[in-house]
PAFI-304248 format. One record per atom (N, C-alpha, C): x, y, z. Coordinates in steps of 0.05 Angstrom, whole numbers, plus 5000, padded with zeros to 4 digits. Atoms other than C-alpha are relative to their C-alpha. Layout:
// residues N
XYZ
...
***
This chain:
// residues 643
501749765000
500050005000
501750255000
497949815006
505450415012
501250124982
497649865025
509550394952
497950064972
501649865021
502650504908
499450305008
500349754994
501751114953
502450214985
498249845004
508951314937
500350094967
500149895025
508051204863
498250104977
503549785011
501051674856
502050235003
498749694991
505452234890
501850034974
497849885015
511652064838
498750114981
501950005018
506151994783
498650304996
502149695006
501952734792
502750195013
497749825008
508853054806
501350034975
498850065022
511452804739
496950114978
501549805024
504553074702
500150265005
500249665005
506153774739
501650084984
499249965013
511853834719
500949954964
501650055027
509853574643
497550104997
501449885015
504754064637
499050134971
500049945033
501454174576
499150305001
499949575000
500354874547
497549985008
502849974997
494355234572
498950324994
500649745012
491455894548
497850105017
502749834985
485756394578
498049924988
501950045009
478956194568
498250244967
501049695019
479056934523
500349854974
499550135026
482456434469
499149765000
502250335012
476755974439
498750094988
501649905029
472855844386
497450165005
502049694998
468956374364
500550275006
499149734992
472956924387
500950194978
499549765026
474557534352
502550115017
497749844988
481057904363
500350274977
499149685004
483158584354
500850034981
499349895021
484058834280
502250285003
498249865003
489759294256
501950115028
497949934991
494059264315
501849745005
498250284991
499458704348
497749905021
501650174975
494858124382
501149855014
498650074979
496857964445
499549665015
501150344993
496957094455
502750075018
498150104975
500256824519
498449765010
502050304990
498756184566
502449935019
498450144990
502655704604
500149714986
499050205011
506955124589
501649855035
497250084993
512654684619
502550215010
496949914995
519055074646
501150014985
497650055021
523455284589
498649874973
501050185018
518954924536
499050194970
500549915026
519055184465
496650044992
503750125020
511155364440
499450184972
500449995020
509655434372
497350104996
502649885007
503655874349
499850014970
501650005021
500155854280
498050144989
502049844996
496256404255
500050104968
500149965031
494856614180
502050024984
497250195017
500456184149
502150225008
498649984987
504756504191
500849825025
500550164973
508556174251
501850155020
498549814972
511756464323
500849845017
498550254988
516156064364
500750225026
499849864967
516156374444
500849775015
499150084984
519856054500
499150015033
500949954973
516755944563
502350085014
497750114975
520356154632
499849895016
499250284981
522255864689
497549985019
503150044989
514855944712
498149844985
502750055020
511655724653
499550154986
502549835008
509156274629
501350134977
498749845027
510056584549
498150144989
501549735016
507357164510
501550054984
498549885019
508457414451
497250144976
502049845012
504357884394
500249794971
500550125031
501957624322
500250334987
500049735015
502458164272
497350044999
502849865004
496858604261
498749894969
501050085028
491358404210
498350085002
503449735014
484658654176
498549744998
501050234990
479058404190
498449864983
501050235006
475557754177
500049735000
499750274986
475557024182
497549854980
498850114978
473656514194
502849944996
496550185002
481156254212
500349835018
499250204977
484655734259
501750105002
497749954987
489455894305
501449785014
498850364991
493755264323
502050165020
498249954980
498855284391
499849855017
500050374992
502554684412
503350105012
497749964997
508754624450
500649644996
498950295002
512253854457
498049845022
501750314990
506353524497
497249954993
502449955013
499753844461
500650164985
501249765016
496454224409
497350025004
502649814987
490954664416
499650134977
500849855025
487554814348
496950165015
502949814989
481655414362
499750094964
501149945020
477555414297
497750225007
501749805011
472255984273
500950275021
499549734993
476956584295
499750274983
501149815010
474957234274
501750275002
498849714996
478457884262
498050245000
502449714996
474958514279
501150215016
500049854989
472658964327
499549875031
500450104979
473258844402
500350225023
499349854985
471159194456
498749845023
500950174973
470059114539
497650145014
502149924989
462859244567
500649975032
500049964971
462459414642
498250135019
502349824981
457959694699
498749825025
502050154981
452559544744
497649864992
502250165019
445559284731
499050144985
501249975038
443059704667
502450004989
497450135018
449959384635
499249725007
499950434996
448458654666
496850014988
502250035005
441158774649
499049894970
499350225027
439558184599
497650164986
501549885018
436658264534
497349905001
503050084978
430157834554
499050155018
500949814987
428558344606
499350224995
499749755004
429158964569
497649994972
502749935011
424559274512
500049804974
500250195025
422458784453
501149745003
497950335003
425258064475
499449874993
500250185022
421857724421
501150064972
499249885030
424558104371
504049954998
497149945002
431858214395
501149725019
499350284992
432557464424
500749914965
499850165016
431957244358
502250074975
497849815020
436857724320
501949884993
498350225006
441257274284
502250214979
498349895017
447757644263
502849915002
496950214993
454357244249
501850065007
497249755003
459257914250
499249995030
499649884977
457857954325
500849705021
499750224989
460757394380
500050115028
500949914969
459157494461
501949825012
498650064973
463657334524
499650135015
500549954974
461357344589
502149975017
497150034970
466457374647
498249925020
500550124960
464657064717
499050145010
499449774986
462757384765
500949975025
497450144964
468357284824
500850325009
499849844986
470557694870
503449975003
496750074990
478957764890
500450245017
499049694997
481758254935
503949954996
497550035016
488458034895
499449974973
499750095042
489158054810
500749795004
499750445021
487157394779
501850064990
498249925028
492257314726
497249874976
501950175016
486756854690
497749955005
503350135002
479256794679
498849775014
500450374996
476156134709
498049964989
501750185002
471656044663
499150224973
501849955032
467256294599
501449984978
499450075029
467956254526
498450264981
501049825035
466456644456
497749754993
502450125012
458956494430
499150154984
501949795025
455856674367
496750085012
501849844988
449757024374
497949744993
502650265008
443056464380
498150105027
502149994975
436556564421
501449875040
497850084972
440756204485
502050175002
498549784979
445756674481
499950235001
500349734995
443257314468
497950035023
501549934972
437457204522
500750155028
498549984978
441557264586
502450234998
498049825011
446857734548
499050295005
501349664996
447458584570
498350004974
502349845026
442258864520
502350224988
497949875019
446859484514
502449874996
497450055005
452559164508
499749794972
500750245027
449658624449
498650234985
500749925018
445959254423
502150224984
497849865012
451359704418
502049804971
498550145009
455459104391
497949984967
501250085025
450258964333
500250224985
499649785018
449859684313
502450014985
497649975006
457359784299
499349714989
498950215012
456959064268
498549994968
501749945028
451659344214
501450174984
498549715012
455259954206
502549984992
497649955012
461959724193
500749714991
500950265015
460259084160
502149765002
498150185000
466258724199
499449825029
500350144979
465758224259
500850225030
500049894979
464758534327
499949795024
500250154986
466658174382
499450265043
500949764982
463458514459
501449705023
499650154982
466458234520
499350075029
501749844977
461958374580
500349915029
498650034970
463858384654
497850165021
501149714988
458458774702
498649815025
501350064980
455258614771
498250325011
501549814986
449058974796
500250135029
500649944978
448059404851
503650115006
497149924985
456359594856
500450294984
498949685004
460060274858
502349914986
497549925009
465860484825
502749825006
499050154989
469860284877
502049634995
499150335004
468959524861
502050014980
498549975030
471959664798
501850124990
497449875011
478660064803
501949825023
498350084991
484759794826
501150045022
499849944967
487559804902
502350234998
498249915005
493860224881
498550254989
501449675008
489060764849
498650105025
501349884971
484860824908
501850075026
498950004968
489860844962
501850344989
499749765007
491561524922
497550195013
502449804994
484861824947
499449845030
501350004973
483561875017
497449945009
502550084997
476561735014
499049755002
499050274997
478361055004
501849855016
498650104988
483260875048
498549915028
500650204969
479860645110
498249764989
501650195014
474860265062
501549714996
497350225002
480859895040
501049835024
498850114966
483959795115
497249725008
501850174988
477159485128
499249664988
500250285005
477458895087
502649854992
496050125004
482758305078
501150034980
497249955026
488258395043
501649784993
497950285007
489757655031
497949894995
502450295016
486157034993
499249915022
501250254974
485556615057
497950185013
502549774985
482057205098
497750004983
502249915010
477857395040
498249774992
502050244994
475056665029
499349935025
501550074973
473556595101
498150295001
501649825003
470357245092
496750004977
502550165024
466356955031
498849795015
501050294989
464356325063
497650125016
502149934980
460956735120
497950154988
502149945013
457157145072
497649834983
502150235021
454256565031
499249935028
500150084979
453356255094
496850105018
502349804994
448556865115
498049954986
503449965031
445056885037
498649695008
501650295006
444356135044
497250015031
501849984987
440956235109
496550155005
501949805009
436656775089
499249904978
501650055014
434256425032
498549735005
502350164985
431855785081
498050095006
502549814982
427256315114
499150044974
501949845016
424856595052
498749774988
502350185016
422655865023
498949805016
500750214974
420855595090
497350135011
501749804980
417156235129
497149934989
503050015003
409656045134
499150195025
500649824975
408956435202
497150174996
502449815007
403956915173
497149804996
502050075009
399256445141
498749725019
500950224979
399155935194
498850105033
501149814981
396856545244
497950174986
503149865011
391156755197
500450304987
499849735019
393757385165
498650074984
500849985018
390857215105
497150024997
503849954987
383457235141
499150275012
501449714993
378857735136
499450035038
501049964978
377457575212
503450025020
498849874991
384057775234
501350175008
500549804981
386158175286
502850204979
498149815017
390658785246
500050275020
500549674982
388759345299
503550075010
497649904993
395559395316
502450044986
498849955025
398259445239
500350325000
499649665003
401160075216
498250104970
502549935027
395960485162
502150084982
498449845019
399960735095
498150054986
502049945007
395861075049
501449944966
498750065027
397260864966
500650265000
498850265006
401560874933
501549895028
498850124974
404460364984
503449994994
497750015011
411960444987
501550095017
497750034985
417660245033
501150205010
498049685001
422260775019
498050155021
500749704967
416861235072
500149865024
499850124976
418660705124
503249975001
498550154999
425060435115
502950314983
497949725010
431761045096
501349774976
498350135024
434760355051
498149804994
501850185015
431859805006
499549785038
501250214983
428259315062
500349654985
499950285011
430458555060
497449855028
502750124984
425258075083
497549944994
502349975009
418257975084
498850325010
503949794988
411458555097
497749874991
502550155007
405258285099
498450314993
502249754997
399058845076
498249854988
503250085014
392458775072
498750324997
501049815010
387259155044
496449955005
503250084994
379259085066
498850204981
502649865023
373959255015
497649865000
503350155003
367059175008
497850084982
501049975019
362359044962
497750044999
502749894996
356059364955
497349784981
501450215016
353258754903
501449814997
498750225009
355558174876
501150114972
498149945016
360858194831
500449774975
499350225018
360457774767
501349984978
499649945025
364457604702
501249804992
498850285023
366757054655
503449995019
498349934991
373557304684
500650265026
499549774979
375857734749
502449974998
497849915003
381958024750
500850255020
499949804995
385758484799
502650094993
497749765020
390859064758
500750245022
498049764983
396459384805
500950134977
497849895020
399559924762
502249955004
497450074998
406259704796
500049905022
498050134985
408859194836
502349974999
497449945003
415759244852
500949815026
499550184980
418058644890
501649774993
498650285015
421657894883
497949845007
502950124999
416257534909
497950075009
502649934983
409557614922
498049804997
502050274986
404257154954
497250164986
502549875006
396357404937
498349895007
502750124989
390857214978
497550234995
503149845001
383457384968
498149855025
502050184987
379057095031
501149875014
499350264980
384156615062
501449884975
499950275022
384456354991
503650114988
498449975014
392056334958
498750164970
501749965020
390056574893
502150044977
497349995020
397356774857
502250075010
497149864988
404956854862
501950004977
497849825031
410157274812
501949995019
496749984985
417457314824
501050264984
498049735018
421857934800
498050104990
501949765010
416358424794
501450265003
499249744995
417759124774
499050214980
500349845010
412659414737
496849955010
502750114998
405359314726
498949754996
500450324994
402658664740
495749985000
502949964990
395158434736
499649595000
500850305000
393257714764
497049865002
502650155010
386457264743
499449815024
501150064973
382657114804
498249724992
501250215009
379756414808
496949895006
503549905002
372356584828
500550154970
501449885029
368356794775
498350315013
503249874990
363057114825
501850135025
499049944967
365357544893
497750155008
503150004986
358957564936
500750385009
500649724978
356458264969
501249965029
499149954964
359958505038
502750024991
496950004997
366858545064
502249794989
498250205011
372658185033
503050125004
497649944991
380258205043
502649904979
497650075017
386358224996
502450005018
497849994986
392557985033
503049954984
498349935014
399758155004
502449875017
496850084986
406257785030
501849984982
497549885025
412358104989
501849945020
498050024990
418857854998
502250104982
496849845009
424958254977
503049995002
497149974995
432758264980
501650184978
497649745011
435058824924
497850264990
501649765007
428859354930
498150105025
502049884979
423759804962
497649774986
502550044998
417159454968
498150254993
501849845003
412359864931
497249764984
502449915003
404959854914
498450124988
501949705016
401960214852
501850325007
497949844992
405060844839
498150285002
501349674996
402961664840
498150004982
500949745019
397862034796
498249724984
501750165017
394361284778
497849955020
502350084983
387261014816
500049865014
500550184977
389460464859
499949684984
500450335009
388859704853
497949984991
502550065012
382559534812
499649734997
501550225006
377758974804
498949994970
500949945019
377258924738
498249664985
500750305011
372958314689
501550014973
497750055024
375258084624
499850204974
499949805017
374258634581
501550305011
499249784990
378059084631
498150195013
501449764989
372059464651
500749935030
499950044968
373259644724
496849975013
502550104981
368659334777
500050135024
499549904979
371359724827
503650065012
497549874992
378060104860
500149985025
499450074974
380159864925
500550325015
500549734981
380160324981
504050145006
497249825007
386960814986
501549895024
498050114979
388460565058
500949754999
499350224995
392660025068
501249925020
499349974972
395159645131
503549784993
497950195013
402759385132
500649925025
497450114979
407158955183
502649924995
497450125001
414358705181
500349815011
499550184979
414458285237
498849885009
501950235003
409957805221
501449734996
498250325008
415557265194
502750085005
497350034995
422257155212
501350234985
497949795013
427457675204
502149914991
498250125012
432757545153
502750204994
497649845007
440357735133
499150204993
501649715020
439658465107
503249864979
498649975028
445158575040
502549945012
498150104984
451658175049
502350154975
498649835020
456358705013
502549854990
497350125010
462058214989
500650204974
500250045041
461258404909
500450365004
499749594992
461959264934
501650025010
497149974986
467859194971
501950074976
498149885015
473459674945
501049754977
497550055014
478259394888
498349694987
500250315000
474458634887
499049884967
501550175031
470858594816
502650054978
498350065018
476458934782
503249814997
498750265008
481358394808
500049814988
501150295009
477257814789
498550064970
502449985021
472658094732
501150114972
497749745011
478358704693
503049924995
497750034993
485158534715
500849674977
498750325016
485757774683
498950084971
499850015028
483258174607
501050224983
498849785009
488558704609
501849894969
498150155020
493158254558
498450034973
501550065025
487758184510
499450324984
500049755017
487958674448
496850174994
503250005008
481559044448
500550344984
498649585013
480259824419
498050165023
500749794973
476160114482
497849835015
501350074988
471060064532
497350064997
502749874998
463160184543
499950005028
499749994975
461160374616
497650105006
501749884999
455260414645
498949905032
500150034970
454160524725
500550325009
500249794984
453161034777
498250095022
502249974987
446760934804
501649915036
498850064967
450860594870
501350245014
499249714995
454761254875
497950235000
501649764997
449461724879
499450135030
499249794981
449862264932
502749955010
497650004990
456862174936
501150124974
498549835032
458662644877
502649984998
499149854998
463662944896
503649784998
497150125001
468362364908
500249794977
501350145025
464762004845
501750084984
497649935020
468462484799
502849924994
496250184996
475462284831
500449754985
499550215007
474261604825
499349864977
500650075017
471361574761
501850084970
498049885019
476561954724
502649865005
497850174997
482261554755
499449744997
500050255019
478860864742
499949994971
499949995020
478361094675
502949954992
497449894998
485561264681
502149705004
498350284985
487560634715
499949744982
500750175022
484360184661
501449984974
498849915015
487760524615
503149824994
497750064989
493760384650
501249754999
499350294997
494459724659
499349824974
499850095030
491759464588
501450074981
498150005015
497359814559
500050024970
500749925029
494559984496
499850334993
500749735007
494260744499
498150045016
502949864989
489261254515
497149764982
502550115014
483860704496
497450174998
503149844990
475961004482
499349885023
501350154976
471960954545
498150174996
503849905002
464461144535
498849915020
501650014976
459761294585
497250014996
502749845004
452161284592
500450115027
500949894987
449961774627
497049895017
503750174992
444161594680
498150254995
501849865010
438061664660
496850115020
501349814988
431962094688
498249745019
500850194992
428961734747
498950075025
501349914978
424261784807
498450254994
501949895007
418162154813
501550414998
499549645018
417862894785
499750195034
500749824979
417663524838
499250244991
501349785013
414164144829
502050275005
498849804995
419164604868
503249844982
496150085002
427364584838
500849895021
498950184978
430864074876
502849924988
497250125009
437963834883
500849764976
500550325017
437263134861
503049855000
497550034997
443262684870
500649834981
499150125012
443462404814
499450194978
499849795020
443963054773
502750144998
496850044992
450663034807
501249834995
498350205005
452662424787
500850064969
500249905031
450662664712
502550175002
498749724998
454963284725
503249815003
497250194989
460762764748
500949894971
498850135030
460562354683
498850174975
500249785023
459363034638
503850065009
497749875003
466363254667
502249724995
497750115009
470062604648
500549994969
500249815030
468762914576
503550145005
496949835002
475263284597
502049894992
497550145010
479062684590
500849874971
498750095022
482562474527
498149764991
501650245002
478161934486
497949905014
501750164993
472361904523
496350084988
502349865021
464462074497
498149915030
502149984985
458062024541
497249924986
502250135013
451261734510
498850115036
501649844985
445762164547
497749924993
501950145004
439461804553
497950135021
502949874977
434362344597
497649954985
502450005018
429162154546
499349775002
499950244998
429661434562
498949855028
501550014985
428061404629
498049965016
503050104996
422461124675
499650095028
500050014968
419861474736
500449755023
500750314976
418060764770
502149805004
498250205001
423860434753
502850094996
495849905001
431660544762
501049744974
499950175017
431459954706
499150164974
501750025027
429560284640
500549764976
499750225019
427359764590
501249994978
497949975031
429760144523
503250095002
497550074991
436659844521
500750044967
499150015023
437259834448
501150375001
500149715013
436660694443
503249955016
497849804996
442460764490
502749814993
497850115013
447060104453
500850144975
499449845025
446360504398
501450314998
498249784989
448461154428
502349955007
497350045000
454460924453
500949984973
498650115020
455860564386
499050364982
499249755012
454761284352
502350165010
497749815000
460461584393
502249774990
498350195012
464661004367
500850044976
500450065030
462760994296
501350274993
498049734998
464761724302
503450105001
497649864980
470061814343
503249804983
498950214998
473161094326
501149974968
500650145023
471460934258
499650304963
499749805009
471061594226
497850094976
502949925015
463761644205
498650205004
500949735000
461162304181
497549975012
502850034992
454862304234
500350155023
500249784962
452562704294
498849765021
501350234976
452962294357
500750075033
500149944971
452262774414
498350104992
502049824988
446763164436
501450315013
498649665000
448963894452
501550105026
498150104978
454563884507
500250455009
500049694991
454964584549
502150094999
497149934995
461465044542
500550165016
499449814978
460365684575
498850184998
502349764995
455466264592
501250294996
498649725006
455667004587
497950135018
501949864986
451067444632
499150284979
501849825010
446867924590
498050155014
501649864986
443168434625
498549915019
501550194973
437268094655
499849674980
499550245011
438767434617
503049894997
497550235000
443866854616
500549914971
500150025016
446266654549
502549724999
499050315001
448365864539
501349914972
499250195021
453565634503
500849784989
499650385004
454364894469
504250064986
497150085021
460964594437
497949934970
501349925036
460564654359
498649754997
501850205016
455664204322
499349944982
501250125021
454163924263
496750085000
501949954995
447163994291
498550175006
501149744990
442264574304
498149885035
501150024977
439764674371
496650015004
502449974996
431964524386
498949945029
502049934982
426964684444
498249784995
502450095006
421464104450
498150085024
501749844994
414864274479
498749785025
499650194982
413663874553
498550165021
501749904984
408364034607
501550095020
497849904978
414764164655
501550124996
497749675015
419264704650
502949755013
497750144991
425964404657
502950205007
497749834988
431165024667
499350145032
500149854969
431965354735
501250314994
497949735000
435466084741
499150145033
499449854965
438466444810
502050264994
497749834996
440867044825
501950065019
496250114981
447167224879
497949875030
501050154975
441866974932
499249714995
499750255009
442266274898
496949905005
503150124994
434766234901
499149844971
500350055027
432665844840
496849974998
502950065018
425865914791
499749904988
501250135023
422765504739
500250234980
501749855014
422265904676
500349794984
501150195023
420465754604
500050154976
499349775024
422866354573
503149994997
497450075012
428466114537
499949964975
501049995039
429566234460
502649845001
498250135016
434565914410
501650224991
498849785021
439466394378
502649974998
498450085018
443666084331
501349675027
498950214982
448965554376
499649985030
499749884970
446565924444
497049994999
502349844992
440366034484
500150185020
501049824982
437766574524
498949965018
501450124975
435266444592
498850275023
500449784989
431666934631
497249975017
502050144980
426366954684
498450385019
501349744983
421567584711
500850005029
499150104958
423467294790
502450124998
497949954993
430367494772
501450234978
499049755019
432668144741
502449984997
496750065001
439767954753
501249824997
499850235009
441167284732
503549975007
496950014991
447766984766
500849724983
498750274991
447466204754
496349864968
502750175017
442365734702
500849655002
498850224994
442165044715
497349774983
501350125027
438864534658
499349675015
500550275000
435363834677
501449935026
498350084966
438263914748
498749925022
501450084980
433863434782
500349694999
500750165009
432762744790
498649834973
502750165027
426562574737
500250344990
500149745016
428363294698
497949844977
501850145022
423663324639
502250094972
498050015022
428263334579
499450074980
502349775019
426563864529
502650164981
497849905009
433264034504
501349824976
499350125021
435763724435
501550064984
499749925022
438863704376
499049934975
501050055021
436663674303
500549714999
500050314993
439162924307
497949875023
502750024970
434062894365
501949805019
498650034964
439962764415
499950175018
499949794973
439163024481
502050135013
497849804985
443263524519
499049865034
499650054977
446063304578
500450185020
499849804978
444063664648
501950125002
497749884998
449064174665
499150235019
500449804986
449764804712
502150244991
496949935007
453965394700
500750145025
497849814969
455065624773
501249695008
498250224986
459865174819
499650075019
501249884968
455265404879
500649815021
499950204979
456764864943
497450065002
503250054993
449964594963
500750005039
***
């Protein structure tokens, strides 16, 4: 027994050191690489072991070192394909058929970048979009608070109902546009986790430059072993918290869902129903609410039906009477569910609601609509539930709240960024900020130095790095308001300053109810216009009218853009969308604002002396500002007032 033990050990020492080559998951079939520059192949081998690469009847002979590890460039080529790329040293070969020369760039962000194309606007149409010039790579999504050197895992896929489903929207719509428009293979390689800042996503060496960061840093490990015992306990948590959520009966086995229980000691909210006026952050967990109504007749129809304008939840339970009656998962808009009576007798009756959450507010129908309705099958309403509603929390087990692993400083762009600096691409897309919001100020810093840092370490130059801008969101206000995410706009309008980068401004896109907007195509396409532009050198207008600098005119402000191709237009919107203050920084609505020529005029009876004008400077601004291309102008201010 012994000497078979001793000769497993000699045995899997003798295949380490006889390793065969091995390459990044980035090189496989289907992939597209980087047109007209040097493409960057590497891998591991053997110690010292000669490997031989094969690439359009050319060949390249690199020498591992004493690690293993070899790199080396192919000459630059134009694009097209298909080709094979063969690479073999003395114990394998590794042929990767249907390679593609093109265009390649790296998608990134939070969730409207991870937000699949199935979820977003048209997913029968743009599931099925069959275009051969475009190939998708997903990256992982891991966490490091050390640089991978290497991926653990995905592949290059042509585009097919399976893989564009699950795939970013912008990031596959951007990719299609540019793949129409420049009629050569586009390859998009997409990396993004919801719900994270900036942060996750720049390097520990950039951040420990900004003070704002440094105790963030201090606070988590700074080693593999720590940070997997730090992982373990967070799954550990989710896993626990998701026993409770598919276990907790508590509520329904204490009669909640009965009209004859006791609620007198529930709290009242009046529609729309909605967290956020209980809770300062998203609420994890369950709330139970009910809702008592009564019916003055009998209620009859081939079909009953009751139509929330918006539920906004992950699950939800739906009792009528005691009776279950339906349950949706990932709600986040308007929802209407088919009640399994036909008939609901005269008198009192009881709708009971148990929503369970872990990445939102619990809402309820939203502003300025009628309430939950009873409707039959032709939609006519039968009736509008009553406005009060009664909620609890602490009806069922309390669960983990948000286990921040995936937001911790530096961690996605170790594991997610860092292992596809090698790979030849020609820029980035970027689309995040919503996690940074009311933190402007240090937003800017860190968004101009991850830009910076990205840069940096892929070693290709000032690469493009395109931004969307976020888009208009949360309910409207009647007075001028700060809005903190008119600051974040204002953050990624000034990384415009830096060398190679563009902005795709989507205030027209937008959805009060939802920090999700569904039309993903408008703003893949906006990006891919500052590309096609900027990149590719196509005569087209693909900004919207960017602010340069004011002039004070008597009792008017006078706004000026950077040059345009485009003429400047005013559209016509029940909300005034400019503000103006004078040195007492008081700001008004007006709506007297002309066009004249590249500039407008801004002026306001409240203010005879006009100091400051400030454009779409709200949360949900109404967006009224264009150009003849019917791109939008991105919010802007021209004072630098401290709030």
């Amino acid at each position: 027994m012994k000497i078979i033990s001793i000769l497993i050990l000699l045995l899997s020492h003798t295949l380490y050191i006889t390793a065969q080559v091995k390459i990044s998951p980035l090189f496989s079939k289907h992939m597209v690489l980087q047109q007209k520059k040097p493409i960057a192949i590497w891998g591991h081998s053997s110690p010292a072991t000669p490997v031989q690469i094969s690439f359009l009847n050319k060949t390249y002979t690199i020498t591992a070192n004493n690690e293993g590890e070899w790199k080396t460039f192919l000459d630059p080529a134009t694009a097209g394909g298909p080709h094979t790329l063969i690479i073999k040293d003395n114990k394998n070969t590794l042929q990767i058929d249907s390679v593609m020369i093109g265009e390649v760039w790296v998608a990134s962000g939070q969730s409207n970048m991870e937000w699949s194309v199935k979820d977003s606007k048209d997913p029968e149409h743009n599931t099925t979009i069959k275009n051969p010039l475009i190939r998708l790579f997903q990256v992982p999504k891991l966490t490091s608070t050390e640089p991978v050197q290497e991926l653990e895992g995905g592949q290059w896929q042509l585009t097919t109902p399976e893989s564009i489903t699950p795939f970013s929207a912008v990031a596959f719509h951007f990719a299609n546009y540019l793949a129409n428009e420049l009629k050569i293979p586009v390859g998009i390689i997409h990396g993004s986790w919801g719900a994270t800042n900036a942060e996750a996503w720049t390097s520990r060496k950039t951040l420990l430059e900004n003070n704002h960061f440094i105790n963030e840093l201090k606070a988590i490990p700074d080693n593999r072993a720590d940070w997997e015992k730090y992982l373990q306990e967070s799954y550990k948590k989710e896993r626990e918290r998701a026993q409770i959520r598919d276990t907790a009966t508590v509520g329904v086995k204490s009669g909640v869902q009965h009209l004859q229980y006791d609620d007198s000691q529930w709290t009242k909210m009046d529609y729309p129903v909605d967290a956020g006026k209980i809770y300062n952050h998203a609420h994890f967990g369950f709330m139970w609410f009910r809702n008592t109504f009564e019916l003055h007749s009998t209620v009859s129809a081939k079909t009953l039906k009751l139509s929330f304008p918006r539920m906004q939840a992950q699950i939800v339970d739906f009792y009528l009477d005691g009776q279950h009656v339906a349950q949706q998962r990932d709600l986040w808009d308007s929802v209407t569910i088919t009640l399994p009576a036909k008939s609901i007798k005269k008198g009192k009756h009881l709708l009971a609601i148990r929503i369970y959450n872990e990445w939102s507010q619990h809402k309820i129908g939203k502003s300025k609509t009628p309430g939950v309705q009873l409707l039959d099958e032709k939609n006519l309403v039968k009736m509008t539930l009553p406005a009060t509603w009664l909620y609890n929390d602490k009806v069922e087990p309390e669960v983990a709240q948000w286990q921040n692993w995936y937001t911790q400083p530096t961690v996605l762009y170790n594991a997610m960024i860092y292992p596809l600096q090698q790979y030849s691409i020609n820029g980035f897309i970027w689309y995040q900020g919503e996690s940074n919001a009311y933190q402007e100020y240090a937003y800017t810093t860190v968004l101009n130095r991850m830009i910076q840092d990205w840069r940096n370490h892929f070693e290709q130059g000032d690469l493009p790095f395109y931004i969307v801008q976020l888009a208009n969101y949360m309910e409207t206000t009647d007075l001028p308001d700060e809005g903190g995410w008119a600051k974040i706009r204002e953050a990624q309008l000034q990384a415009l300053k830096l060398t190679n980068t563009g902005l795709a401004v989507i205030l027209d896109v937008g959805e009060a109810d939802d920090i999700h907007p569904k039309d993903k195509q408008t703003v893949g396409e906006r990006l891919a216009k500052w590309a096609l532009a900027k990149q590719y050198q196509k005569n087209i207008v693909y900004s919207g009218p960017i602010y340069d600098y004011c002039t004070i005119e008597g009792n008017a402000i006078r706004i000026h853009f950077k040059p345009s191709a485009a003429a400047l237009q005013l559209k016509k919107n029940d909300r005034p969308s400019f503000i103006i203050a004078g040195e007492d920084k008081k700001f008004y609505w007006t709506n007297d604002v002309t066009i004249d020529g590249n500039t407008l005029l801004v002026r306001a009876a409240e203010v005879p002396q006009p100091r400051a004008v400030r454009y779409a400077w709200a949360n949900n601004p109404a967006a009224i500002l264009f150009n003849t291309a019917n791109l939008p102008a991105s919010s802007f201010r021209t004072d630098n007032w401290k709030e």
